[in-house]
Phi, psi and omega in degrees: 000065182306303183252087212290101195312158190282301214308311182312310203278309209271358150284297233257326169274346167323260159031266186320289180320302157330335183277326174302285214310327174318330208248355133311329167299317196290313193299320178307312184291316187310309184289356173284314181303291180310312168327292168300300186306283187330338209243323171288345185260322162268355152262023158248347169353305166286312161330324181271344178282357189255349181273320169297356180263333177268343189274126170312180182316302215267352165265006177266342173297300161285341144318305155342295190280319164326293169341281160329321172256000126317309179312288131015275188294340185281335184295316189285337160284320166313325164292324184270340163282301156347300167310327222263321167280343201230020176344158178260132205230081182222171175209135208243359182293307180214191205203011174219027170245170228245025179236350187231141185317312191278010161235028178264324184283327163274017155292117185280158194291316172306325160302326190253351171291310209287317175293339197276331194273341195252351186307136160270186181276326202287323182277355152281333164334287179293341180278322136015271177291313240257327184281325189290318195240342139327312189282320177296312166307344158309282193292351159286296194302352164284327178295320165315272176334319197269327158292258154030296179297300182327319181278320193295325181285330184282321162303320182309320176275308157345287187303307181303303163318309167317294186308336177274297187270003179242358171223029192212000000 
């Protein structure tokens, strides 16, 4: 693609942007999941603290470990769901371009009028791509948090079930 149409890159950072927003979206239902379990572990509260107390030693060991690994699993999705909403947001490419928000909002309006009027085609091209593949290292790594969390919630679920119906 020697010669890449303007029309292409700026569908193809569309693109890109759509995917950040999927996995914000994904990120809303997970927090919606993690809410209810988390709200269901605290409305057995009591319960689970009188079951240690009726269980011999070694089913309170394994109450125990369960327990733990609610926990386990629940800090770590949420920490990866968290990662997952708050991405780390640079383009390590340049510090003046005129496609990506955080360095156009440190731009005075006249500044960023004069510069977007003097822009050629070949250097929006390139701020373009430089924005286009930026977006893409985002939207991966949100994605990877979110597929992550997805796992950390189904042990999250798995465990609670276990925890529900065999000591409560």
């Amino acid at each position: 693609m020697k010669n890449m149409d303007l029309q292409f890159l700026q569908s193809e950072l569309n693109r890109t942007s759509e995917w950040i927003k999927f996995s914000d979206q994904k990120s809303a239902l997970l927090s919606v999941y993690y809410s209810a379990i988390i709200g269901l572990l605290i409305s057995y509260k009591t319960a689970i603290i009188e079951s240690f107390n009726s269980y011999e030693s070694w089913l309170s060991y394994i109450h125990f470990l369960i327990l733990v690994g609610v926990l386990f699993s629940s800090v770590l999705g949420l920490f990866l769901l968290f990662k997952s909403i708050f991405p780390r947001l640079t383009n390590s490419f340049t510090d003046k371009s005129l496609f990506y928000f955080g360095h156009i909002s440190n731009m005075k309006f006249i500044d960023y009028f004069g510069a977007i009027k003097e822009l050629s085609n070949e250097d929006a091209k390139k701020q373009i791509t430089e924005q286009i593949y930026t977006n893409s290292v985002i939207a991966d790594q949100k994605m990877k948090n979110v597929q992550n969390s997805t796992k950390c919630l189904f042990v999250l679920t798995v465990l609670m079930a276990i925890l529900i119906f065999l000591f409560l």
